[in-house]
Backbone as numpy.savetxt, mean C-alpha at the origin, in Angstrom:
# Nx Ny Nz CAx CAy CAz Cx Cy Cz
-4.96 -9.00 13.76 -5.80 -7.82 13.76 -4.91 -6.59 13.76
-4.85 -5.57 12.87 -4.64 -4.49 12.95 -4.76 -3.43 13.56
-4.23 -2.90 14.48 -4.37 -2.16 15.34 -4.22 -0.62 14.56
-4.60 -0.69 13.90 -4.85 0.90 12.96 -6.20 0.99 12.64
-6.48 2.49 12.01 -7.52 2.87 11.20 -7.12 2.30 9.77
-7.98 1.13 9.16 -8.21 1.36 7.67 -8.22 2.07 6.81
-7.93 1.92 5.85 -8.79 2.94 4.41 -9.64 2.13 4.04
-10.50 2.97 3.96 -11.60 2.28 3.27 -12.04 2.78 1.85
-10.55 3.46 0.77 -10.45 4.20 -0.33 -9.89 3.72 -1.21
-11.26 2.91 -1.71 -11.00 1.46 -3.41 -10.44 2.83 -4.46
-10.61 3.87 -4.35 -9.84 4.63 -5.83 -8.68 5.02 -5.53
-8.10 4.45 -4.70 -6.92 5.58 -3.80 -5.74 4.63 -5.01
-4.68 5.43 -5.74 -3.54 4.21 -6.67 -2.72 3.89 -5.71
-2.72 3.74 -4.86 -1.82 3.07 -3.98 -2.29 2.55 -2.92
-3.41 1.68 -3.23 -4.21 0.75 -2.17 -3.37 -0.35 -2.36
-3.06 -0.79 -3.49 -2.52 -2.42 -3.60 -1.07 -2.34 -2.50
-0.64 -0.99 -2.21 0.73 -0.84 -1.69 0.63 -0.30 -0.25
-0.63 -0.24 0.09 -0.38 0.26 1.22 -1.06 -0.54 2.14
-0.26 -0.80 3.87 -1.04 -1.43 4.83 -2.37 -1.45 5.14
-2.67 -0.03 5.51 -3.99 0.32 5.41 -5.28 -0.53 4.99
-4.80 -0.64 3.65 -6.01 -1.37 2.92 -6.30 -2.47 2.62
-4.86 -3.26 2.59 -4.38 -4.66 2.47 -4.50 -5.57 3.52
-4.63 -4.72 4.91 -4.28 -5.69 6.02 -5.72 -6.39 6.36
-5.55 -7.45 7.19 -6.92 -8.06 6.90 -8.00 -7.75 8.68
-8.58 -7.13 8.23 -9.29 -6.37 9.43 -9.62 -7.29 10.44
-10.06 -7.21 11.87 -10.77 -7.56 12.58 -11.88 -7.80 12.56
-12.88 -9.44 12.78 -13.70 -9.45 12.69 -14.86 -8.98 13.51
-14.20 -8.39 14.62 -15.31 -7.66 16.09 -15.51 -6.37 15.73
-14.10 -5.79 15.84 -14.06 -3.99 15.91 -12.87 -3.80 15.05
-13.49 -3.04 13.75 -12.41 -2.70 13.44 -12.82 -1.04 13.00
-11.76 -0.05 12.63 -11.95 1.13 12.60 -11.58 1.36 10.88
-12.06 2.35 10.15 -12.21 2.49 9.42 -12.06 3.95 8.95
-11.01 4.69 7.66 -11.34 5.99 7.56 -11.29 6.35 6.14
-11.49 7.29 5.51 -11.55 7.41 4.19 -10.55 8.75 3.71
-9.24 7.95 3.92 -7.84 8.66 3.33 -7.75 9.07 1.88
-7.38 10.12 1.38 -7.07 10.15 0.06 -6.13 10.91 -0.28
-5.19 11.11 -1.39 -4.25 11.98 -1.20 -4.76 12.72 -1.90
-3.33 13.91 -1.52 -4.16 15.41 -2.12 -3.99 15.02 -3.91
-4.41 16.02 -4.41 -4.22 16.65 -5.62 -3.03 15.71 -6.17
-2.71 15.31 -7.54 -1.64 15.32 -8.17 -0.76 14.29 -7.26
-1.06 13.74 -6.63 0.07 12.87 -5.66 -0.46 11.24 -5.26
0.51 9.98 -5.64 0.04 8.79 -6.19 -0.34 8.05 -4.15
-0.38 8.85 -3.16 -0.22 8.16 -1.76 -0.75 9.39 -0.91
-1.00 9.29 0.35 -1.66 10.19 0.95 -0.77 10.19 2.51
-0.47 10.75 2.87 0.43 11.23 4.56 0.55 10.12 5.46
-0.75 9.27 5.13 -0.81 8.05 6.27 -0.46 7.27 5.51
-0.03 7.13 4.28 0.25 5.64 3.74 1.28 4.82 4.77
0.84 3.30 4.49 1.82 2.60 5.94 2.11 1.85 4.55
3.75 1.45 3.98 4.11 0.57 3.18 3.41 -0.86 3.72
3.20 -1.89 2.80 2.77 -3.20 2.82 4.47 -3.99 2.44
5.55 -3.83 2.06 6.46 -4.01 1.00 6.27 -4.88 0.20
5.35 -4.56 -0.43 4.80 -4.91 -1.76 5.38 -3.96 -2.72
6.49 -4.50 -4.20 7.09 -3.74 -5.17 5.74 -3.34 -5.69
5.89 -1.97 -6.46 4.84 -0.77 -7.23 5.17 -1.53 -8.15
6.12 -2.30 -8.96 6.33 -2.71 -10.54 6.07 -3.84 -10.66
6.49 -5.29 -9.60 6.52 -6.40 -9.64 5.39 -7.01 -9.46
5.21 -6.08 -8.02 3.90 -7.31 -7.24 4.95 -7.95 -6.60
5.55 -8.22 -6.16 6.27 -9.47 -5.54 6.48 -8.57 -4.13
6.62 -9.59 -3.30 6.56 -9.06 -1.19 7.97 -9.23 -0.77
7.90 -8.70 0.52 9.01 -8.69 0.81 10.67 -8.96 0.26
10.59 -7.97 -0.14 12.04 -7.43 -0.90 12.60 -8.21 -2.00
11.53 -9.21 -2.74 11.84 -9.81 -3.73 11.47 -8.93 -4.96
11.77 -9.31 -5.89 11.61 -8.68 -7.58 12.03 -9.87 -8.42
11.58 -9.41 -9.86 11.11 -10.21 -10.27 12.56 -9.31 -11.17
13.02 -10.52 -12.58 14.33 -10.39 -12.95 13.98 -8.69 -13.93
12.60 -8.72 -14.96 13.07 -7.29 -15.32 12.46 -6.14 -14.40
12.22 -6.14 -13.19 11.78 -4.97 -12.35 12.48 -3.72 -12.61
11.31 -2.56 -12.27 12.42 -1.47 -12.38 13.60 -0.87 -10.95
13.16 -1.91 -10.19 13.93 -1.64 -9.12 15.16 -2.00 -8.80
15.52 -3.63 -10.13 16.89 -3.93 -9.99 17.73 -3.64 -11.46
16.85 -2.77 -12.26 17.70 -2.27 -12.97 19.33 -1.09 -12.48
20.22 -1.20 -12.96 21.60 -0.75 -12.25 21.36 0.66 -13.10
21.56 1.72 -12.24 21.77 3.52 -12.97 23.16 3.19 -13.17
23.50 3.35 -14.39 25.47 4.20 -14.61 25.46 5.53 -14.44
């Protein structure tokens, strides 16, 4: 059980990535709020990471071979 407030914000683009929305609620009491970010911005102040990759899908600190996260900058 999650000891946070939810989102309860299916349009929010960063539901699949954030705790908030992912975690799997309490079936007695659970709390609930309707976060959104401002204007122009893909996450909102309370986002809690899930570490779930934005490119892969893959959890905890795995990636997948063409991710954009293990591509190398020169």
């Amino acid at each position: 059980m999650p000891d946070i407030s939810m989102c309860a914000n299916a349009l929010c683009p960063s539901k699949n990535y954030c705790y908030r929305f992912t975690a799997k609620p309490s079936e007695f009491c659970q709390s609930y709020a309707g976060f959104s970010p401002e204007d122009n911005e893909t996450s909102c102040s309370y986002f809690y990471p899930n570490k779930k990759c934005r490119y892969c899908d893959l959890e905890n600190g795995l990636h997948k071979m063409g991710c954009e996260t293990r591509k190398i900058n020169l």
